[in-house]
C-alpha positions as CSV (number, residue, x, y, z in Angstrom):
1,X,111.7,129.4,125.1
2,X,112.9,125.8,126.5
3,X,115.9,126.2,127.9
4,X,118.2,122.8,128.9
5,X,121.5,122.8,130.6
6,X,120.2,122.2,134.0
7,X,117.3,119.9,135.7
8,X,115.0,121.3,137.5
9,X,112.1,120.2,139.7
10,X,109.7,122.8,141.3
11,X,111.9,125.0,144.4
12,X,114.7,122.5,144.0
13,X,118.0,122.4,141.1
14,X,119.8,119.2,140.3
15,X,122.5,119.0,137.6
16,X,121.9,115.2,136.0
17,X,123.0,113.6,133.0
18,X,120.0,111.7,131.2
19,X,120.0,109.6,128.0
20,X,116.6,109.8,126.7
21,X,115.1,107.0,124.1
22,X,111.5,107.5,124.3
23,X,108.4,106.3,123.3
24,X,107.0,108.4,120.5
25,X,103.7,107.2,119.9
26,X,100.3,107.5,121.5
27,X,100.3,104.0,122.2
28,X,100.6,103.5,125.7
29,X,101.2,99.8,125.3
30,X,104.3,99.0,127.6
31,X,102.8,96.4,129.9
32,X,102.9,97.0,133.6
33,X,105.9,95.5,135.0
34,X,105.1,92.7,138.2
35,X,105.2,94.6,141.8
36,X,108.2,94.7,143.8
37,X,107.4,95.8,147.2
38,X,109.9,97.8,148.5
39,X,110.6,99.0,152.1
40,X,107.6,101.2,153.2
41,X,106.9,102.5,156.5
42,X,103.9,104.3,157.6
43,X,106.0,106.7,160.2
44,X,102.6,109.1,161.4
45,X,98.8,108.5,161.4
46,X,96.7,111.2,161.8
47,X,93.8,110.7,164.5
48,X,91.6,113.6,163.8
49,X,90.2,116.8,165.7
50,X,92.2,118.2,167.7
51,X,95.5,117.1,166.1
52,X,94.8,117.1,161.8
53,X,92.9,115.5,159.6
54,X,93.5,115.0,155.5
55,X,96.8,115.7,154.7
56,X,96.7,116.8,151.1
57,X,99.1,118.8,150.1
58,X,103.1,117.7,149.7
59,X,104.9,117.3,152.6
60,X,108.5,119.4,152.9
61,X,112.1,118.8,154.7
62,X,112.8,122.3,155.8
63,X,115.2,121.3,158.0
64,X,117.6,117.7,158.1
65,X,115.2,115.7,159.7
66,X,112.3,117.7,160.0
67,X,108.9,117.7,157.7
68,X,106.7,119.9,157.7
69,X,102.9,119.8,156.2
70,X,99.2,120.7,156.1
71,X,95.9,118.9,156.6
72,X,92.7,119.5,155.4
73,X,91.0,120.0,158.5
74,X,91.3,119.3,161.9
75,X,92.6,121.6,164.4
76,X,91.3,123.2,167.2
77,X,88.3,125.0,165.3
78,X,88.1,121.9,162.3
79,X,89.4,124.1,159.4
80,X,93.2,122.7,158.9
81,X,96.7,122.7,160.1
82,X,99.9,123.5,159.8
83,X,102.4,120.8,161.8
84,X,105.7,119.5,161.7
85,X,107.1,115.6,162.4
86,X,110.6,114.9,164.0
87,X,112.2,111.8,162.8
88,X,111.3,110.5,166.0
89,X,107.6,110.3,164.9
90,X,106.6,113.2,167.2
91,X,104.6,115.3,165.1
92,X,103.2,119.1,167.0
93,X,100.8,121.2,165.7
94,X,102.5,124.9,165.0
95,X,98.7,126.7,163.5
96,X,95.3,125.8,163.6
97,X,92.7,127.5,161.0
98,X,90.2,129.5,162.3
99,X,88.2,130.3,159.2
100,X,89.1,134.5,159.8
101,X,91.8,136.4,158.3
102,X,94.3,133.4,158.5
103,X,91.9,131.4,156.2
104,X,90.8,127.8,156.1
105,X,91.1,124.3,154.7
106,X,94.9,124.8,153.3
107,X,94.8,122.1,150.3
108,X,98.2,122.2,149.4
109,X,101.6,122.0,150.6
110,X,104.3,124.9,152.1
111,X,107.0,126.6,150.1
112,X,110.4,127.1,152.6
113,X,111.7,131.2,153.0
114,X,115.0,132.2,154.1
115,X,115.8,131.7,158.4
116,X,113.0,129.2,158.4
117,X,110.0,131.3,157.6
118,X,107.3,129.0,155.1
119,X,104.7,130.0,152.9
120,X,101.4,128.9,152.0
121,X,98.1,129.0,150.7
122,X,94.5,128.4,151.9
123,X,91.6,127.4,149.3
124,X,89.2,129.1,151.7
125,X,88.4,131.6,154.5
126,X,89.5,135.1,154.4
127,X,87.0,136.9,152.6
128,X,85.6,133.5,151.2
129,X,88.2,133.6,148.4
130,X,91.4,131.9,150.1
131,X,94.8,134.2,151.4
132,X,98.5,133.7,151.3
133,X,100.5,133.6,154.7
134,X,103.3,133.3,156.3
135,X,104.9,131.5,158.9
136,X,108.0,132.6,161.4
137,X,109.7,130.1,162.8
138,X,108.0,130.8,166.2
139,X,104.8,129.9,164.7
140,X,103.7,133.5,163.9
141,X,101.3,133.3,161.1
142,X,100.7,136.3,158.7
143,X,98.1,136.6,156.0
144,X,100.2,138.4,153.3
145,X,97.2,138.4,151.0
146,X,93.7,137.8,151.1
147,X,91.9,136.6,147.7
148,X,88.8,138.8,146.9
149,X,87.5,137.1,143.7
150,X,88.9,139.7,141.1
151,X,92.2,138.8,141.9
152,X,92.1,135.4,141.9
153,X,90.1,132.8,144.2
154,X,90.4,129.1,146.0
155,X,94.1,128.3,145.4
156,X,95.1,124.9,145.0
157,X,98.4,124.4,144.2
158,X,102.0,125.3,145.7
159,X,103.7,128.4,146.1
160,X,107.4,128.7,144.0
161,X,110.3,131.7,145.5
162,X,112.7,133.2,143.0
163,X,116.0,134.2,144.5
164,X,114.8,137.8,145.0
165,X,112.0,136.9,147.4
166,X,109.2,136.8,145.1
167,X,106.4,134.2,145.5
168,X,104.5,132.8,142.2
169,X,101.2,130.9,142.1
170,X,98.4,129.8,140.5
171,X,94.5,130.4,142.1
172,X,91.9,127.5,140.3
173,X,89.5,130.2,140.6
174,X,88.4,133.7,140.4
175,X,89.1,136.8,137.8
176,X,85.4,137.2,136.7
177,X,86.1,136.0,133.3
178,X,84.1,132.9,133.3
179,X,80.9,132.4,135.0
180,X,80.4,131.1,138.4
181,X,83.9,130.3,140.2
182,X,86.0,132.1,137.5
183,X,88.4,130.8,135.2
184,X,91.6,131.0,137.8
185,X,94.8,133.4,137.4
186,X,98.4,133.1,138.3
187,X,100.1,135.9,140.4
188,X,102.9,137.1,141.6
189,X,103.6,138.5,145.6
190,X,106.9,140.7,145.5
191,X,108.5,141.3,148.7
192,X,106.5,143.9,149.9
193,X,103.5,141.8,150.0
194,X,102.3,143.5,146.9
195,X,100.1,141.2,143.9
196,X,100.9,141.1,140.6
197,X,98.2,139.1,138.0
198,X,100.8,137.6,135.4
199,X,97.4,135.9,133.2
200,X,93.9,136.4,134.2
201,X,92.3,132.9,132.2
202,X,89.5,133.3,129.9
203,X,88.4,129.4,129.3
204,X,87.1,128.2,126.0
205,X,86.5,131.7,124.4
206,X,90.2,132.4,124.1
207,X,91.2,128.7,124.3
208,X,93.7,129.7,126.5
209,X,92.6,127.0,129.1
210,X,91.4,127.2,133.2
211,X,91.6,125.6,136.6
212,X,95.4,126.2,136.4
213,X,98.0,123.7,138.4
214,X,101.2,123.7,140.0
215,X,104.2,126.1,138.4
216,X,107.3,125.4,137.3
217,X,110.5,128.0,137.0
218,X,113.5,127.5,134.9
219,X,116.6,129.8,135.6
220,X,115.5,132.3,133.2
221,X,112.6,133.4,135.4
222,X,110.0,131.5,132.4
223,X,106.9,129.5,133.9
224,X,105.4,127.0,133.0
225,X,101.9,125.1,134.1
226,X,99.0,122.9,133.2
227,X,95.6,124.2,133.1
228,X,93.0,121.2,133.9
229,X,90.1,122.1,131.5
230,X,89.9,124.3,128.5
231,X,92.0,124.9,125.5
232,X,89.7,124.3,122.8
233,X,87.6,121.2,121.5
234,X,85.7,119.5,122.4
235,X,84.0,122.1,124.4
236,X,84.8,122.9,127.4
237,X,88.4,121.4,126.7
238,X,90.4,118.6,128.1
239,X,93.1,121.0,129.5
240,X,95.9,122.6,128.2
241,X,100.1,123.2,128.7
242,X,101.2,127.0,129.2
243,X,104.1,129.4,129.2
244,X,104.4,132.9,130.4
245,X,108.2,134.1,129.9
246,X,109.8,136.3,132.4
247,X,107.8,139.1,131.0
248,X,104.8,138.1,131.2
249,X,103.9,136.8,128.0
250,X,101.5,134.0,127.6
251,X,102.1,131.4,125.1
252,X,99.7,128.3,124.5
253,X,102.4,125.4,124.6
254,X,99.5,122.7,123.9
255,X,95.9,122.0,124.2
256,X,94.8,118.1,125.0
257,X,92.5,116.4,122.8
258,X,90.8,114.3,125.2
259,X,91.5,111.1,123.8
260,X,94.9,109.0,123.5
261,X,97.1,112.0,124.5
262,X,95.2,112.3,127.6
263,X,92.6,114.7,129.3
264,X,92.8,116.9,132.6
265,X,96.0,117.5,133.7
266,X,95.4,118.2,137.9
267,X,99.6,118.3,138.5
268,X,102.0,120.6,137.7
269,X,105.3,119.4,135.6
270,X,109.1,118.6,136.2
271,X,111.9,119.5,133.9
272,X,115.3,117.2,133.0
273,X,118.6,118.1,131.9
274,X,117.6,118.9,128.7
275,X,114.0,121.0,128.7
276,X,112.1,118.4,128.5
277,X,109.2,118.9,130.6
278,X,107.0,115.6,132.3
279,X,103.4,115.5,133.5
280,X,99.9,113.3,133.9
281,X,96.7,113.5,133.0
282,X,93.9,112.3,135.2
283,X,92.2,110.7,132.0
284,X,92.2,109.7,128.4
285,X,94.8,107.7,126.8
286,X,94.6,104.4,125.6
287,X,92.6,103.1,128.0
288,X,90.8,106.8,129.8
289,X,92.3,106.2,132.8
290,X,94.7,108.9,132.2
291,X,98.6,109.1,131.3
292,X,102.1,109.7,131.8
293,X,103.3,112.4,129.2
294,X,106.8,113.8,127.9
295,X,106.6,117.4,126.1
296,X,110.1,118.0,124.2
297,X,111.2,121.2,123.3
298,X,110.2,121.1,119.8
299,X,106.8,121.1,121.3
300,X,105.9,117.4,120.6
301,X,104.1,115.6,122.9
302,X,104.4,111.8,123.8
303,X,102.5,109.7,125.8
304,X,105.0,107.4,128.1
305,X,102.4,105.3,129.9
306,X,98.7,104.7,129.8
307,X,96.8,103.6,133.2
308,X,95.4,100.2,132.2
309,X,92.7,100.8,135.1
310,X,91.9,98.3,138.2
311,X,95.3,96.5,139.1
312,X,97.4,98.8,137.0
313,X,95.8,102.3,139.6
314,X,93.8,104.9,136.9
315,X,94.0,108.9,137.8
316,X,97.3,109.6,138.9
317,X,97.3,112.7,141.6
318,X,100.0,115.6,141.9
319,X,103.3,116.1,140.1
320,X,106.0,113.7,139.1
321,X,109.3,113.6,141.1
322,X,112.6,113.4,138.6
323,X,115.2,111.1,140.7
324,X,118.1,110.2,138.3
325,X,116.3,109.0,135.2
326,X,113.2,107.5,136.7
327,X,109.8,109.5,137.4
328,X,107.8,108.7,140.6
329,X,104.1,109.3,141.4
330,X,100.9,108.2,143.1
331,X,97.5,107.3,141.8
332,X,94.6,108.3,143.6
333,X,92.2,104.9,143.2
334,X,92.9,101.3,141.5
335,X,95.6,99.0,142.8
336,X,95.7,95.8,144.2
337,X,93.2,97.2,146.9
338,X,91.6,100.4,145.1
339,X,92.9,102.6,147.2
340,X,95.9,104.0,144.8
341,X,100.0,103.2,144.4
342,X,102.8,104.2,144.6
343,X,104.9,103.9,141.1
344,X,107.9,104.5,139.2
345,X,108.3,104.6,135.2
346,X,111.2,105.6,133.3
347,X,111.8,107.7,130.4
348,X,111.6,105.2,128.0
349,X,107.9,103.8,129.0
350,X,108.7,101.4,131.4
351,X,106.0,101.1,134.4
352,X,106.5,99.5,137.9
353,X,104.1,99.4,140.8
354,X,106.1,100.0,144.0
355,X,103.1,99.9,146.4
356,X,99.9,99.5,146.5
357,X,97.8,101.6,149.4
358,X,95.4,99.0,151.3
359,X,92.9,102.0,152.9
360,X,94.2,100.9,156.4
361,X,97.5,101.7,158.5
362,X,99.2,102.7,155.4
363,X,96.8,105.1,154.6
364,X,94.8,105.6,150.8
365,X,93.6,107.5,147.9
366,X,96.7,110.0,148.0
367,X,96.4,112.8,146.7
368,X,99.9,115.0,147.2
369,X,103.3,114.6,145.2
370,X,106.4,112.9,146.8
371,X,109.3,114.6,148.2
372,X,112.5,113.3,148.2
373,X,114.8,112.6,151.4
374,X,118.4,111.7,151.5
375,X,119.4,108.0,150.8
376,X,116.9,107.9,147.6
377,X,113.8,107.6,150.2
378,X,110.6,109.5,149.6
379,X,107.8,110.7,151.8
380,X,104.2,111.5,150.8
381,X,100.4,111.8,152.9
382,X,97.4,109.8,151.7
383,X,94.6,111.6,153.0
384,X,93.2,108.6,154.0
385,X,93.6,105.9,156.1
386,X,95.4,105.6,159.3
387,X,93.5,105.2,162.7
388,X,89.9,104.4,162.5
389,X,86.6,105.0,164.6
390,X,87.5,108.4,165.8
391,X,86.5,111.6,163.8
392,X,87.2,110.5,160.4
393,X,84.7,107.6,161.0
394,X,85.9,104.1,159.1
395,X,87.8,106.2,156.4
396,X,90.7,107.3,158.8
397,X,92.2,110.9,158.6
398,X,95.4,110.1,156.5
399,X,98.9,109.1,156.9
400,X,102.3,109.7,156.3
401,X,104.4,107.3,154.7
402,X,108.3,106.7,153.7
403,X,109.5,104.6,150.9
404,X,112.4,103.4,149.4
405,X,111.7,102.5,145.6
């Protein structure tokens, strides 16, 4: 069940008033509004092996002026990091990947603990399948879980913590319900360390969807999530959005058709005041080069924005950041330069570019969602770009960047 006194974006609360007038038709025929280029400072470039490479997962403020993130790779054995940037542009490295029982190649962000501790995810190593660790403030890492397959494999997408300690996520892969990779599962980690399959997805034979995304937790302990394939026709589905209350039950929320109300979801979803829950798409709408949706609580979906393509940046990456009334995201390609944006829509359809990535010392094709900072500035790590001619080659090993819409 919706619920919607409070607003609520993924680990974070904020209590907002919102007047909503939205576009209710799969249209998407608001007209890109003309760039204005804000402030935008590229405040760390990543210059490969031994420091990281490939920052793809969403940066995090864990302390006032401290971030903290992953790459890709890079690291003393080439399998990832974990590091952390002062606002002095020093940026350390607190764990390399080893590809053993810490795991490799983290492709996603870090969820903050109480005292300092962080949590995260790597889509590999282990015993193949990814693990789940943690990370003391001294830089002890701790695998709290190890993915065998059968309980879920490669995850992808961000860790959430309840108030009691417990972790929730989502693994694209694994269960042994589908054929090859598996259909993916989301799980629960209690305090003890202990795992928990809250769905094991079945694809198209159930319809219930696969490759699941991001979560999202409202303060009644209900999650919600996309799914980036499945979920009926056409076969093997264009994706689908799920609930599973606080007691586990499952509920279909709404399957994509593939075609003006968009295909492939690949980011999780934010929440306003009133239940409303937002999203994208990676394709479909009017144009197929994806979309910015609004699901109400009546369970009516409306497409906001359709990516125009070239100029206008298709495939928008990650989840959507809810600052006042206005939604903020990247795209992954298009732009002025092809190399993916920066931009800002509100809720009723309107669409502004705020920057457009160039491929060089601001970094391009990002990948991870924003995160907010004080004084209505963001931060966010293309995986691309940066320095040159060392061991990313003439693609650069990715940036991070702040901005001031």
């Amino acid at each position: 069940m919706f619920l919607g006194r409070r607003c609520f974006i993924p680990s974070t609360i904020c209590t907002i008033a919102l007047s909503l007038a939205v576009v209710l038709v799969f249209a998407g025929h608001v007209v890109a509004q003309s760039v204005r280029e804000p402030r935008f400072v590229t405040v760390y470039s990543f210059p490969g092996q031994p420091d990281g490479g490939f920052p793809r997962g969403t940066l995090i403020r864990h302390s006032k002026s401290t971030l903290y993130g992953t790459t890709f790779s890079g690291g003393d054995a080439n399998w990832g990091t974990i590091f952390k940037l002062g606002s002095d542009g020093q940026e350390s490295i607190i764990h390399s990947f080893i590809y053993g029982p810490d795991g490799a190649n983290p492709d996603t962000g870090l969820t903050a603990g109480p005292d300092g501790t962080l949590y995260g995810t790597t889509s590999w190593g282990g015993l193949r399948w990814g693990t789940v660790f943690e990370l003391e403030p001294d830089g002890t890492l701790t695998t709290i879980l190890t993915f065998n397959y059968g309980n879920g494999a490669y995850p992808t997408a961000r860790l959430i913590r309840d108030q009691d300690g417990n972790l929730y996520g989502t693994a694209m892969g694994g269960s042994g319900k589908c054929a090859l990779y598996g259909c993916g599962v989301v799980f629960k980690i209690d305090t003890l360390g202990q795992e928990t399959l809250l769905h094991d997805f079945t694809g198209s034979d159930e319809d219930d969807g696969f490759g699941p995304n991001e979560l999202l937790r409202d303060e009644s302990g209900n999650l919600y999530g996309t799914t980036a394939m499945g979920g009926g026709e056409p076969d093997p589905g264009n994706g689908t959005i799920f609930e599973l209350d606080a007691a586990g039950a499952y509920t279909l929320l709404y399957s994509f058709k593939g075609g003006a109300d968009g295909a492939r979801p690949w980011g999780g979803l934010v929440r306003d005041c009133r239940g409303n829950l937002y999203g994208t798409t990676w394709g479909g709408g009017a144009n197929g080069n994806g979309t910015i949706f609004k699901f109400d609580r009546a369970g009516n979906l409306a497409v906001l924005y359709s990516f125009a393509g070239g100029q206008d940046s298709p495939f928008p990456n990650g989840s959507l950041v809810l600052a006042g009334s206005k939604l903020y995201g990247t795209t992954g390609r298009g732009g002025d330069y092809g190399y993916g944006s920066v931009f800002e829509v509100t809720q009723h359809g309107k669409y502004t570019v705020r920057h457009n990535f160039s491929g060089g010392s601001d970094g391009g094709y990002p990948r991870a969602t924003l995160v907010r900072a004080p004084g209505n500035e963001m931060y966010g790590s293309p995986e691309q770009g940066g320095i040159t001619g060392g061991p990313c080659g003439t693609f650069g090993c990715g940036t991070i960047f702040k901005i001031k819409p």
